[in-house]
C-alpha positions as CSV (number, residue, x, y, z in Angstrom):
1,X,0.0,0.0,0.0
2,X,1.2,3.6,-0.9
3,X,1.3,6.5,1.3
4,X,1.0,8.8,-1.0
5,X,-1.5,10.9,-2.6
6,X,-2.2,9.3,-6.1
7,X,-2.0,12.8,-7.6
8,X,-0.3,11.0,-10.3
9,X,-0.9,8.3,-13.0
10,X,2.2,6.6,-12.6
11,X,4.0,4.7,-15.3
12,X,5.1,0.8,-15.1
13,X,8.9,2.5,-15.8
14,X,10.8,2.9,-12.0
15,X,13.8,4.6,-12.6
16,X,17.0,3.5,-10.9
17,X,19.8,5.2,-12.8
18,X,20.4,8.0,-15.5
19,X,22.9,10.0,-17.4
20,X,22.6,11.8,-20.6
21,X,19.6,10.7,-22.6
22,X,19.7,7.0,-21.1
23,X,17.2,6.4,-18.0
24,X,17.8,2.6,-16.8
25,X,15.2,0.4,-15.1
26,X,15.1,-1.0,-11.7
27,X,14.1,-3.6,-14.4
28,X,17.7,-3.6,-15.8
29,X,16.3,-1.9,-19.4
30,X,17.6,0.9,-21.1
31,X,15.3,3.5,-22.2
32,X,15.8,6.7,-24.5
33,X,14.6,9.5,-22.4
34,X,12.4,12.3,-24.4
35,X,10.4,14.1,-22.0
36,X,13.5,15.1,-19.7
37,X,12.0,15.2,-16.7
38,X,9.1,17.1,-18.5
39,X,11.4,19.9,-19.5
40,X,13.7,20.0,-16.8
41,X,16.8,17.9,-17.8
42,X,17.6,20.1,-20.8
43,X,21.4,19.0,-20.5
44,X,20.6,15.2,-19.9
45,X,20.5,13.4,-16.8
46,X,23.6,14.9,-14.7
47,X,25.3,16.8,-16.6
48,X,29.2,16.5,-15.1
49,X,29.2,20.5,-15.3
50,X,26.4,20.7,-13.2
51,X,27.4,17.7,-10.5
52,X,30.5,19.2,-9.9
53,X,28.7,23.0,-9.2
54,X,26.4,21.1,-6.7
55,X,29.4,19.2,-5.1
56,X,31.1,21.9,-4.8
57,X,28.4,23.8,-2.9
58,X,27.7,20.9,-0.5
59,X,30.8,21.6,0.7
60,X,30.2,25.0,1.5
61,X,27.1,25.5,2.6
62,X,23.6,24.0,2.0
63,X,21.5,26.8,3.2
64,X,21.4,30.3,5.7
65,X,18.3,31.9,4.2
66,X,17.7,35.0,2.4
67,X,18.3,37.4,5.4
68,X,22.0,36.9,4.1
69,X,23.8,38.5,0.8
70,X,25.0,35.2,-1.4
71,X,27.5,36.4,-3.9
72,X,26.5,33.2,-5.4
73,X,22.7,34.5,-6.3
74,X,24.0,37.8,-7.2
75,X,26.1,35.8,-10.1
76,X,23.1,34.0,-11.1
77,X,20.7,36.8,-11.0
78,X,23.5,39.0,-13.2
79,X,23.3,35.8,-15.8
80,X,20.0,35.5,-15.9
81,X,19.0,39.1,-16.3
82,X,21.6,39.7,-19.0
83,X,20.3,36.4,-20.9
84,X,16.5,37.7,-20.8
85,X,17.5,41.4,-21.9
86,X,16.2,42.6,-18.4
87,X,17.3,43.8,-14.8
88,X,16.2,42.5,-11.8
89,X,15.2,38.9,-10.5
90,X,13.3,36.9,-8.0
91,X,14.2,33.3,-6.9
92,X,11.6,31.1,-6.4
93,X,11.7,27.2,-5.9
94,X,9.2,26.4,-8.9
95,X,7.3,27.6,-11.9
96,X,4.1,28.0,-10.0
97,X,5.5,30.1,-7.7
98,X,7.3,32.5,-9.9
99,X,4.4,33.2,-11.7
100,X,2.7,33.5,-8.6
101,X,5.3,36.2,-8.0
102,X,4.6,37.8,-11.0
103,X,0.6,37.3,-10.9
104,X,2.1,39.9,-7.1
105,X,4.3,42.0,-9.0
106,X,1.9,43.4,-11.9
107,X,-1.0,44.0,-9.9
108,X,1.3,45.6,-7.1
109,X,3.0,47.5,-9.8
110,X,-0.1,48.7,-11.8
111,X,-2.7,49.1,-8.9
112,X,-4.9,47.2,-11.3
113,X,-6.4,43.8,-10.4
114,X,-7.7,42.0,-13.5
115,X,-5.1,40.4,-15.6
116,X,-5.8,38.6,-18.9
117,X,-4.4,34.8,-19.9
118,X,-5.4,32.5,-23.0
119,X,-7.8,29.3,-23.3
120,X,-5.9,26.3,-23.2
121,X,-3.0,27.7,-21.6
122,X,-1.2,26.3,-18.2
123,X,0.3,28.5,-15.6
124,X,0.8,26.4,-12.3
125,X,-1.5,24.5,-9.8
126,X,-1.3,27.0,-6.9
127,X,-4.9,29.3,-6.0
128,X,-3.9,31.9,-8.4
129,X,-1.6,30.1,-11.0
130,X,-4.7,27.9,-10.8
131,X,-7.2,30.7,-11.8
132,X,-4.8,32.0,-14.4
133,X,-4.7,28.7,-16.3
134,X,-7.0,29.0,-19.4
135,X,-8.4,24.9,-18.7
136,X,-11.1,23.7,-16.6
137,X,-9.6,20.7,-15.9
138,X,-7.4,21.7,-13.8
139,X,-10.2,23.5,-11.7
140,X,-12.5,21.1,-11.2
141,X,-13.7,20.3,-7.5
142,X,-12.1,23.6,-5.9
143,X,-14.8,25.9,-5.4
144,X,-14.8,29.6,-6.9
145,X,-11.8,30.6,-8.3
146,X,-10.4,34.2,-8.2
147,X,-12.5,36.6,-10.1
148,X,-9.5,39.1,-11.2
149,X,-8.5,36.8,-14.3
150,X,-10.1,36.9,-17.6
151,X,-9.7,34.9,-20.7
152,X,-9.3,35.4,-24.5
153,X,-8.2,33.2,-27.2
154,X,-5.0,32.4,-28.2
155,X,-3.8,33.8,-31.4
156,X,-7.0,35.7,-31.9
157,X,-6.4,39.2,-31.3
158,X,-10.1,40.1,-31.6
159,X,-10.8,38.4,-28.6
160,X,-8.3,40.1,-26.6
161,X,-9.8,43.4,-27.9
162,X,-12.7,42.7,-26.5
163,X,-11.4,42.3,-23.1
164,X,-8.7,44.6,-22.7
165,X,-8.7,48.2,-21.4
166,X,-7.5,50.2,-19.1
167,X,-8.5,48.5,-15.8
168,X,-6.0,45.6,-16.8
169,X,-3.0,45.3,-14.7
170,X,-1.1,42.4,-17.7
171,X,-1.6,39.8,-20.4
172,X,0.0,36.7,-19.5
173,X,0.5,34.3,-21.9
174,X,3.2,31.2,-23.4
175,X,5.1,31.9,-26.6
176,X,4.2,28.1,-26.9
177,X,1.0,26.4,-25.3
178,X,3.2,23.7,-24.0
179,X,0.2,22.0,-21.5
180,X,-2.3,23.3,-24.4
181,X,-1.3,20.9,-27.2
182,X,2.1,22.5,-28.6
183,X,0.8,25.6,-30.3
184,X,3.2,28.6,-30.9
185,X,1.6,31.9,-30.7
186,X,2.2,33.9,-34.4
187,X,4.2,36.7,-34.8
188,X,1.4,38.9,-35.6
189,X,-0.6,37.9,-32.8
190,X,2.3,38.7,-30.3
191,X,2.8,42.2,-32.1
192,X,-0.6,43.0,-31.5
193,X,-0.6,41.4,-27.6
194,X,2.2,44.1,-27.2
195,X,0.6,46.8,-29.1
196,X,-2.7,46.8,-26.4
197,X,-0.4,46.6,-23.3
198,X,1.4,49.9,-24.6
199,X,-1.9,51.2,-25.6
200,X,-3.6,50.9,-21.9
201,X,-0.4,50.6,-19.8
202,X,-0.5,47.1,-18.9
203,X,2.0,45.0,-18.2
204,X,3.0,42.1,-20.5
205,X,4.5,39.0,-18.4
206,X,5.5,36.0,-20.7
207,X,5.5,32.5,-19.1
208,X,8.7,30.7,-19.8
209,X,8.3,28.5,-17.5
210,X,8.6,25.6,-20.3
211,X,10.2,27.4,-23.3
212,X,13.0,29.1,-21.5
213,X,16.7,28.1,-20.7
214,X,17.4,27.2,-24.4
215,X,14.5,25.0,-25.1
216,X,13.6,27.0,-28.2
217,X,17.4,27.2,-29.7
218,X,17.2,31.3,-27.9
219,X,17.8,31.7,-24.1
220,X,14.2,32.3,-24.1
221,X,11.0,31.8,-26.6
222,X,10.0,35.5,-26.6
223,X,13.7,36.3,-28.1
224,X,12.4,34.7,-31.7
225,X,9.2,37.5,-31.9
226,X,11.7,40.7,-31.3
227,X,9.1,41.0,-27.9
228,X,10.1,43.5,-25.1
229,X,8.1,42.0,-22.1
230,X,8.0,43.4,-18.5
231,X,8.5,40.3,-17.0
232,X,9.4,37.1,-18.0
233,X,9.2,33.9,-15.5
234,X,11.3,30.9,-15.9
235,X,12.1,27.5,-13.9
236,X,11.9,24.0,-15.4
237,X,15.4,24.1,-17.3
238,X,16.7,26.6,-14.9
239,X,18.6,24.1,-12.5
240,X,19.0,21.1,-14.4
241,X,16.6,18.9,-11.8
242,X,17.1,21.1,-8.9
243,X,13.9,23.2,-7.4
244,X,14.3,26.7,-8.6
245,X,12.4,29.4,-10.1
246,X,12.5,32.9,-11.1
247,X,10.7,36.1,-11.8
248,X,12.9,38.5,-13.9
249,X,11.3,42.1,-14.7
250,X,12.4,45.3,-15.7
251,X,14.3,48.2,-14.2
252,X,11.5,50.1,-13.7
253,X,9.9,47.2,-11.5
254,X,12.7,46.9,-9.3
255,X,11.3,49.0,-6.0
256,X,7.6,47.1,-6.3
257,X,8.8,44.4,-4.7
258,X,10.8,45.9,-1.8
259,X,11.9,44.7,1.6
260,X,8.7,42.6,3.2
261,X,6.7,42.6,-0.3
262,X,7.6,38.8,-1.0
263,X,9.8,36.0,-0.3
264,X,10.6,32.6,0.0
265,X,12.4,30.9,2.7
266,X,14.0,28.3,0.5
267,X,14.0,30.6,-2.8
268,X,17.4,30.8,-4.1
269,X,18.2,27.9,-2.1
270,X,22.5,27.8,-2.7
271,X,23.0,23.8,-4.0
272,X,19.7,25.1,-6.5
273,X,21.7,28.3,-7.8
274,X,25.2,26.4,-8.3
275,X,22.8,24.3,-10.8
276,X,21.5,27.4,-12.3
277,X,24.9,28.9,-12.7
278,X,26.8,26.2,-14.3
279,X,23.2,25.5,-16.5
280,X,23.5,29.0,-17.6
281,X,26.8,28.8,-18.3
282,X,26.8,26.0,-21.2
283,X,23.3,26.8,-22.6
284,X,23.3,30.0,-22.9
285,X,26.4,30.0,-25.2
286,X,25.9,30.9,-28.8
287,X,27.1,27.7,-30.0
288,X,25.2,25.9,-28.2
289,X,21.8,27.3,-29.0
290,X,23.0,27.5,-32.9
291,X,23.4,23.3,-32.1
292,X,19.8,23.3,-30.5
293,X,18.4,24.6,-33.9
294,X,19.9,22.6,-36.0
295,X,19.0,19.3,-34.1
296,X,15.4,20.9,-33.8
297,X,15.6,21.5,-37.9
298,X,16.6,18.0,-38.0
299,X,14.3,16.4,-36.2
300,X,11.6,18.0,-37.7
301,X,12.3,17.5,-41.5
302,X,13.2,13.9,-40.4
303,X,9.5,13.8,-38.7
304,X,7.9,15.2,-41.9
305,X,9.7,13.1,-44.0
306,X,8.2,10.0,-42.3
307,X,4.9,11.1,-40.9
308,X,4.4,14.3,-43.5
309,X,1.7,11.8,-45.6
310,X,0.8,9.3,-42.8
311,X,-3.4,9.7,-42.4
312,X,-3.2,9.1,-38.3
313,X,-1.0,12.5,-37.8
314,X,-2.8,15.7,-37.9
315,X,0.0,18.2,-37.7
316,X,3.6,18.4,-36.4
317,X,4.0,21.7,-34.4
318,X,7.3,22.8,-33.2
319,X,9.7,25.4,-31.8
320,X,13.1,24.4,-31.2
321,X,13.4,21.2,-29.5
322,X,9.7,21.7,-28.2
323,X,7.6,19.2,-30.4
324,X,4.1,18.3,-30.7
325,X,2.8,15.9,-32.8
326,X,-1.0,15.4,-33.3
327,X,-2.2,11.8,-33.8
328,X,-6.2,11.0,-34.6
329,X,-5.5,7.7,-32.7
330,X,-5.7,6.7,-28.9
331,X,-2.9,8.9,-27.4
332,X,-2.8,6.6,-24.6
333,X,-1.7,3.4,-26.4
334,X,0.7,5.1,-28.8
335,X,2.2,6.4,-25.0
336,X,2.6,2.5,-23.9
337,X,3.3,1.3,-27.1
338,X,6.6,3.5,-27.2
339,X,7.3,2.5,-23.4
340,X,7.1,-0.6,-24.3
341,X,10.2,0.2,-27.4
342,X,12.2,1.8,-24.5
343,X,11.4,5.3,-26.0
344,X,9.9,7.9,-23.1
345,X,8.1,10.6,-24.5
346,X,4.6,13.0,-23.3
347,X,1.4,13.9,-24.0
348,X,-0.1,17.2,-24.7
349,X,-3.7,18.5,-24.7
350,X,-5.8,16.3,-26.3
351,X,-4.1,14.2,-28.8
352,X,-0.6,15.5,-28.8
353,X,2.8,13.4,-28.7
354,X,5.0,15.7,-26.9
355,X,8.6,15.6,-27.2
356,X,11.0,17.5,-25.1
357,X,14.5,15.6,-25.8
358,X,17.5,17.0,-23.8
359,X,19.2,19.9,-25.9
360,X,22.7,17.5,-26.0
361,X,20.6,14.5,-27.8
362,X,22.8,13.2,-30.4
363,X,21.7,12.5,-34.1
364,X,21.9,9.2,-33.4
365,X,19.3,9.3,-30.9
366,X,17.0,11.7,-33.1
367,X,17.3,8.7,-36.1
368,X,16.5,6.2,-33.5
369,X,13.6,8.0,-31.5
370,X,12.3,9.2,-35.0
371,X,12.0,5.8,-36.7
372,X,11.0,4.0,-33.1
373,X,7.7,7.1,-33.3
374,X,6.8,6.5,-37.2
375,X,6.6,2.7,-36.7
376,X,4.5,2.9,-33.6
377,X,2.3,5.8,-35.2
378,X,1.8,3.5,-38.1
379,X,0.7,0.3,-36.4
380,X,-2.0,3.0,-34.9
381,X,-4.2,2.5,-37.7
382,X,-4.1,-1.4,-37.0
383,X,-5.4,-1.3,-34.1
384,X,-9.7,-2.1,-32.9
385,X,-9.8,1.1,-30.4
């Protein structure tokens, strides 16, 4: 019997070791790892770059709380800020709470209390990430939500017209509906997003919870649409498996949130910002992110090239190494059926195979996750479901 909450569907797959792209089995089987801990393990599974930064720290010091300067989060906050074109930042432990922090920030900042998100979008599990997420499913069973969020349609300015004005304190939106299905905003949708917060000074926060840290071959998603934002929010990549988060806004934002405003007893946390550091400091490199697109450009034309004519795939939608592809067939036996070929990948809205390799997956690995997807996309249409 398990003491836990079953909060989660669990898979048959019990993990006992991993490095790189390879998870291993308590079973003893070798499996190619495309969901990367969900976004998380964007260099593999323990990177040696990153080991030695948390080694390192753990024999320094684990943790003295925030009512102490830490050169160390000074370093990361300097990278960070630089990397998103911004100024200041706010360590959190998660992606919920950073754009819980930045749910805070733009209503602080603004005075205003409503603030605008998308259908189908995902923004966290907390009350107000909760509220903010564009999907009833994830509110079902919990009572009234909070009444300050509204809701347009993503990629259809005309809806946000109809909404916005000058009693909005942001829009808050993903440059890719990751949760949603795998659906990249346009660029002329995004122009026009930025346009109306100029127009009735509201803030525009982008979610990068799930696109950020190099995912999208660009530090962040928003950096392919020319898009100024006030505040960005990022976490998943950001520490390479440890718990961290962050809000980063700009200058002008920077005495909202002053002493007693907000915090986070374990935000920041030391062995989570030696990740973050050494993270930063091989993604962020212009090689590297060059190397992301390539292997996303890859990937893709080799997905097209197999799947382009096949009648069980909808669409293939993409952005970097960020891939959705939509099957008309049951989602949850293609998910098995590529368990079952030691292949680990995700699903997305309805009927979207997600793939989030790690950013240092070989070519070999592409050809092999590639061919193991067609074959078990094709057999789809064989089976009685």
């Amino acid at each position: 019997m398990s003491h836990l909450f079953p909060t989660y569907a669990r898979w048959e797959v019990e993990p006992d070791f991993a490095e790189g792209s390879i998870m291993t089995g308590k079973d003893g089987k070798k499996y190619l790892d495309f969901t990367s801990g969900i976004g998380v393990c964007n260099l593999g599974h323990r990177p040696e770059v990153v080991q030695t930064a948390i080694t390192n720290q753990l024999n320094q010091f684990w943790h003295v709380s925030n009512l102490f300067t830490q050169e160390q989060q000074e370093t990361a906050a300097k990278k960070l800020a630089a990397a998103a074109e911004l100024d200041f930042v706010f360590f959190s432990n998660s992606g919920a709470e950073a754009n819980e922090a930045a749910i805070k920030l733009a209503r602080k900042a603004t005075g205003r209390e409503t603030i605008i998100t998308f259908n189908q979008s995902f923004h966290g599990r907390t009350f107000a990430t909760m509220a903010a997420t564009g999907q009833d499913k994830v509110k079902q069973g919990f009572g009234p939500m909070l009444q300050t969020f509204m809701y347009a349609n993503f990629n259809e300015i005309e809806t946000l017209e109809q909404v916005m004005d000058e009693d909005i304190a942001a829009v808050m939106l993903e440059i890719v509906q990751g949760e949603g299905g795998i659906h990249p905003a346009t660029q002329t949708f995004l122009n026009k997003v930025q346009k109306l917060c100029h127009q009735n000074g509201s803030l525009l926060i982008v979610d990068e919870i799930q696109t950020g840290i190099g995912r999208t071959g660009k530090a962040f998603a928003f950096q392919h649409y020319q898009l100024q934002p006030d505040i960005i929010t990022c976490a998943k990549g950001l520490g390479s498996g440890m718990p961290i988060g962050a809000v980063v806004a700009k200058k002008e934002l920077k005495d909202v949130f002053g002493p007693g405003s907000h915090g986070s007893t374990f935000g920041g946390n030391p062995i989570a910002i030696a990740a973050a550091i050494a993270t930063m400091d091989t993604i962020f490199k212009e090689s590297f992110l060059n190397e992301v697109q390539q292997k996303s450009e890859y990937i893709v034309n080799k997905l097209q090239e197999l799947l382009g004519d096949v009648p069980e795939v909808k669409g293939i939608r993409h952005l970097g190494l960020m891939i959705g592809i939509e099957v008309k067939g049951n989602l949850p036996f293609l998910l098995k059926e590529l368990r079952d070929q030691r292949l680990l990948t995700l699903p997305a809205g309805e009927n979207v195979l997600r793939l989030l390799p790690p950013l240092t997956v070989s070519i070999t690995e592409i050809d092999q996750a590639v061919a193991t997807i067609a074959a078990a996309i094709k057999a789809l249409s064989k089976t009685a479901v």
